[in-house]
C-alpha positions as CSV (number, residue, x, y, z in Angstrom):
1,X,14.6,2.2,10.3
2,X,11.2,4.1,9.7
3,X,8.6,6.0,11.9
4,X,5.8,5.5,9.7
5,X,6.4,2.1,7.6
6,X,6.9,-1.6,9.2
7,X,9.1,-3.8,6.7
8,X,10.2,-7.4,6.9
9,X,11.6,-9.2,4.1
10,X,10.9,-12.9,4.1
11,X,11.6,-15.5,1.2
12,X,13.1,-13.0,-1.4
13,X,9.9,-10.5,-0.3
14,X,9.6,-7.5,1.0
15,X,6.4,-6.5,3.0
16,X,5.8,-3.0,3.3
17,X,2.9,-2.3,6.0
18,X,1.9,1.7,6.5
19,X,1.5,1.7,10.1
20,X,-0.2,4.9,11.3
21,X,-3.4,2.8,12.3
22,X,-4.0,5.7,14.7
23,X,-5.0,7.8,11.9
24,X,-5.9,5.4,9.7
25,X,-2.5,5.1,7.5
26,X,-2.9,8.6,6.4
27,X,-0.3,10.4,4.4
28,X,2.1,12.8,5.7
29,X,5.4,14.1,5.0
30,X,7.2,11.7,6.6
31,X,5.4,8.8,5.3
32,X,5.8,10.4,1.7
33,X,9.1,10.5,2.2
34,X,9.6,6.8,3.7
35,X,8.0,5.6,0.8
36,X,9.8,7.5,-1.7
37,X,12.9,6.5,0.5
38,X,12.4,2.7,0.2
39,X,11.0,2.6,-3.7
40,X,14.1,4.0,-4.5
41,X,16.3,1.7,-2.3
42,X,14.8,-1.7,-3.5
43,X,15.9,-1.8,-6.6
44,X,19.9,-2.4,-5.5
45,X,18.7,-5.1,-3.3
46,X,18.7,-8.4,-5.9
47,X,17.3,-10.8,-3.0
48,X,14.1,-8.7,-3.0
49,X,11.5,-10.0,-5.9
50,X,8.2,-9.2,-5.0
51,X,7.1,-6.6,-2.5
52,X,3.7,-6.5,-0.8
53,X,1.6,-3.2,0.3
54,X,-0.5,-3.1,3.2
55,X,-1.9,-1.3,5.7
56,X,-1.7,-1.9,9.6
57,X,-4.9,-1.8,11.7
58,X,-8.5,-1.4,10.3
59,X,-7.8,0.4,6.9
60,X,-5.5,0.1,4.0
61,X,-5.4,4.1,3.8
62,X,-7.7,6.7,4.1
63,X,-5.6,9.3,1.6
64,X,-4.3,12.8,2.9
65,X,-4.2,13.2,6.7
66,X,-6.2,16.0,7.6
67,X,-4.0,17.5,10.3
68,X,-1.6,17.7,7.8
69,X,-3.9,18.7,5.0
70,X,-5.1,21.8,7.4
71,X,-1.3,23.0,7.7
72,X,-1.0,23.3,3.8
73,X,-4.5,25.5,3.3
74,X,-2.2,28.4,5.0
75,X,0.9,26.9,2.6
76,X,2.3,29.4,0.2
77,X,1.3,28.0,-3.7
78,X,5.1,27.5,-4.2
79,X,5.1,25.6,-0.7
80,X,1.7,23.6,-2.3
81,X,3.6,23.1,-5.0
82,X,6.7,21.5,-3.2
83,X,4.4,19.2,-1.4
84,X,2.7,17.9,-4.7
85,X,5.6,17.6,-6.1
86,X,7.0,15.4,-3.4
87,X,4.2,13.1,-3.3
88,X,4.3,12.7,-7.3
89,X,7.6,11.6,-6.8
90,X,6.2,9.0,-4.4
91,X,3.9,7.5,-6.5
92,X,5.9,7.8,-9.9
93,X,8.9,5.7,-7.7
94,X,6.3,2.9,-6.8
95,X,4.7,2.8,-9.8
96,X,8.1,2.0,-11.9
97,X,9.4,-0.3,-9.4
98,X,11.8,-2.4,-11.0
99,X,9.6,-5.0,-9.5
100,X,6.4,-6.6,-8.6
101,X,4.5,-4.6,-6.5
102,X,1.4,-6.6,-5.2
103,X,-1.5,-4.6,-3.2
104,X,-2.9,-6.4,0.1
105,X,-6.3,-3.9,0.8
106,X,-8.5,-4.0,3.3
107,X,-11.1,-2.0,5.5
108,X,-10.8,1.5,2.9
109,X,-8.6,2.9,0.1
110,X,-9.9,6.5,0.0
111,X,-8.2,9.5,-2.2
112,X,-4.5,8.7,-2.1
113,X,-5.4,5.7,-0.8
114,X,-6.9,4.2,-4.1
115,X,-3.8,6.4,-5.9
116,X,-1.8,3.6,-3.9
117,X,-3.8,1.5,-5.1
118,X,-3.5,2.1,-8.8
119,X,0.3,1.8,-8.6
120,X,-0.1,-1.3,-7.8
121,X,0.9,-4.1,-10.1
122,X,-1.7,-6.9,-8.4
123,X,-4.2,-5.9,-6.0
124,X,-6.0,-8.7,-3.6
125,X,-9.0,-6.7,-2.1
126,X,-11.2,-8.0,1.1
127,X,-14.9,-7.9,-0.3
128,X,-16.0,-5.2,2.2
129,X,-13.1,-2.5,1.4
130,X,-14.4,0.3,0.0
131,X,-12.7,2.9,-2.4
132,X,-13.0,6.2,-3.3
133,X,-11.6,9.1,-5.3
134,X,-13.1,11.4,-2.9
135,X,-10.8,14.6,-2.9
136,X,-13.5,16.8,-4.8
137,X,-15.7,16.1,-1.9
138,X,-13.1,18.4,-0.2
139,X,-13.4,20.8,-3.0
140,X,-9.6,19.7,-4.4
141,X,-8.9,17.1,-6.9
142,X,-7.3,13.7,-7.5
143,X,-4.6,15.3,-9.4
144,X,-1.1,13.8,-8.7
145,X,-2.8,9.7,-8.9
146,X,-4.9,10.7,-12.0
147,X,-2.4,9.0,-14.1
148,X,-2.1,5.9,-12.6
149,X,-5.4,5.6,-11.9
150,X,-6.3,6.6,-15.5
151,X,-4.3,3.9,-16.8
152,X,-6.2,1.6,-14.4
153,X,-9.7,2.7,-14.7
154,X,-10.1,4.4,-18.2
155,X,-11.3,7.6,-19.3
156,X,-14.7,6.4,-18.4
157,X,-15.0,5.3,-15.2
158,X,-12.8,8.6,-14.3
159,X,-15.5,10.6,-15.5
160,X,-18.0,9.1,-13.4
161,X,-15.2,8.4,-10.0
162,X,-13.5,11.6,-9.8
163,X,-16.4,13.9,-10.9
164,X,-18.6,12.3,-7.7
165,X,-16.0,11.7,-5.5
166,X,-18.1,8.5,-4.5
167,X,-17.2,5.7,-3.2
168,X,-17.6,2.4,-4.5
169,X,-17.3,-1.4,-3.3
170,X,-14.8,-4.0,-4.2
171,X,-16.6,-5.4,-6.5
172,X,-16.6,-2.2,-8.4
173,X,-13.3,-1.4,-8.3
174,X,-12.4,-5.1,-9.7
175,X,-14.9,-4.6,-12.7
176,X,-12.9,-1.1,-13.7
177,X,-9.6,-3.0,-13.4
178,X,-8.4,-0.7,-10.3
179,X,-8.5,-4.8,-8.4
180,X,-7.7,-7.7,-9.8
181,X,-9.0,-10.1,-7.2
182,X,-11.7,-9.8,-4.6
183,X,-11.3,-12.3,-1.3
184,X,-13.0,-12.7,2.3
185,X,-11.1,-11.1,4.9
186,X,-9.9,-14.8,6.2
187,X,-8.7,-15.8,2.5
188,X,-7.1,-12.3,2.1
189,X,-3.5,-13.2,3.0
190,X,-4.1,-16.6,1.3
191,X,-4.8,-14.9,-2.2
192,X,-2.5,-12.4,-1.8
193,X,0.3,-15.5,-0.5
194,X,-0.7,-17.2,-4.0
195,X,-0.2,-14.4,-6.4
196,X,3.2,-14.2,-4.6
197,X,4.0,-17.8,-5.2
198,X,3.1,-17.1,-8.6
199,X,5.8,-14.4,-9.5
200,X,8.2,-16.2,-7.4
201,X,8.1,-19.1,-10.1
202,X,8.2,-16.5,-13.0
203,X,12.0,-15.6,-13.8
204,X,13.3,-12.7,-11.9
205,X,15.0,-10.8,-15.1
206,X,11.9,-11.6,-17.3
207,X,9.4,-10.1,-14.8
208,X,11.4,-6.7,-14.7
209,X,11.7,-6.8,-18.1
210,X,7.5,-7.6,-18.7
211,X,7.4,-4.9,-16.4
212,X,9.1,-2.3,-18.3
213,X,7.7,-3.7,-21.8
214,X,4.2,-3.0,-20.5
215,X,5.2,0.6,-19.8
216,X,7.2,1.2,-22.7
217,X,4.6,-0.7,-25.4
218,X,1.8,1.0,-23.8
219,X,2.7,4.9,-25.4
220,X,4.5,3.3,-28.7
221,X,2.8,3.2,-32.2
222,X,2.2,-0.3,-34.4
223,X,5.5,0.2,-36.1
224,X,7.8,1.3,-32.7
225,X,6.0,-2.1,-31.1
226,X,6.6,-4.4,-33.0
227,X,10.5,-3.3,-34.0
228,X,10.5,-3.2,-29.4
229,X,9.0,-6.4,-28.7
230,X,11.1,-8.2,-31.7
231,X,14.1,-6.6,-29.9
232,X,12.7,-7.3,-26.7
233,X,12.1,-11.5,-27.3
234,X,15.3,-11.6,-29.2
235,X,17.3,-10.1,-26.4
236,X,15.5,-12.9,-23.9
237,X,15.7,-16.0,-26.1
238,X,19.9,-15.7,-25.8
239,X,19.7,-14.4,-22.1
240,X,21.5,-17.1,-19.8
241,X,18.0,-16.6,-17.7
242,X,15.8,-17.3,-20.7
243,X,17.8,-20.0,-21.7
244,X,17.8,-22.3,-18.3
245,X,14.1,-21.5,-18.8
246,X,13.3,-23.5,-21.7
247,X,16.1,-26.1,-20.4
248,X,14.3,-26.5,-17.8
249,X,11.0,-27.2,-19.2
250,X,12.1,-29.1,-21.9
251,X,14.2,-31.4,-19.2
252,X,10.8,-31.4,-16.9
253,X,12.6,-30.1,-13.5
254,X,12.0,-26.4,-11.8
255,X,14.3,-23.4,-12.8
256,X,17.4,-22.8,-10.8
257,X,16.0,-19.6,-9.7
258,X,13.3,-21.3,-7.8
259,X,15.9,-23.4,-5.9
């Protein structure tokens, strides 16, 4: 169905795998757009639960391909402009996917790379990837991901990361809160299998709606969270999901939407 993205679904789980290996999973248009394409479609899917980003061949991504960032240098700014825009509707789709989005990293996450990163709800990293905000290295700037990696990495760490443009080990990048785990390359799929497991026991309507609490609470004042979240446990106490949920535990067996 797509030239640049491999998906199978498996077990209510879509895996999305950039596959431009050749160029080391590089963005260009019509990867932007295939991404856009399938955040967008997922949602009306209710088999799909969890999705899982990776990358095919020897890199996760290595950001912007260059061919492509060549061709816009003699781009109009109205035709620069049409091109950021369409890539900050990429990364606004994945980054309010309905739900769970977990980050399967390996080999290098560089410039839009770590972006995808950062939109990332869980992200399982091999110990020897290595990441990078690196676009003022080409004398641009990490503009469009700076607010999803901003709410990943702080204020801080942005000063030091996008200011350098260096790049930094896996270790790093868990210690900022841009990873949440950091695996050998032969435990990789293991990890990333487990955290899958994991959200797959969690009830579908309650993740989504963790989800979307996390973004909501995150911007609201004392008064405008605790008015949401009272709302917000009400609302799930009475849902028929929240209630076979405490039946369940309560009666000691699984909940039916593990069956």
């Amino acid at each position: 169905m797509y030239q640049t993205l491999s998906i199978r679904t498996d077990d209510h789980v879509d895996h999305v795998t950039l596959n431009r290996p050749e160029v080391r999973n590089a963005f260009n248009p019509t990867l932007i757009a295939e991404l856009t394409d399938w955040a967008h479609g997922v949602g009306a899917r209710p088999n799909v639960r969890v999705a899982v980003l990776a990358g095919a061949g020897k890199v996760f991504s290595a950001g912007a391909d260059l061919a492509w960032m060549a061709e816009t240098s003699a781009y109009t700014r109205e035709q620069n402009l049409d091109d950021a825009r369409r890539m900050a509707v990429m990364f606004e789709a994945l980054d309010t996917l309905p739900i769970p989005l977990v980050g399967r990293v390996h080999g290098a996450a560089l410039g839009g790379g770590s972006g995808l990163v950062a939109v990332c709800d869980i992200v399982v990293a091999d110990e020897q990837t290595v990441f990078g905000f690196t676009e003022v290295k080409l004398g641009i700037l990490p503009a469009v991901i700076s607010p999803y990696a901003l709410s990943k990495i702080g204020r801080s760490a942005a000063r030091e990361l996008f200011l350098t443009g260096a790049r930094f080990p896996a270790v790093r990048a868990r210690e900022i809160g841009l990873v949440h785990a950091v695996t050998t390359a032969d435990q990789l799929d293991a990890n990333v299998t487990g955290y899958v497991r994991e959200l797959l026991a969690a009830g579908p309507e309650a993740v989504k709606a963790a989800k979307q609490m996390i973004r909501r609470v995150w911007t609201l004042t004392g008064d405008e969270a605790r008015d949401l979240t009272a709302e917000t446990i009400a609302g799930r106490r009475v849902s028929e999901e929240g209630r076979e949920g405490i039946r369940a535990f309560l009666e000691k067996r699984p909940p039916r939407w593990t069956e």
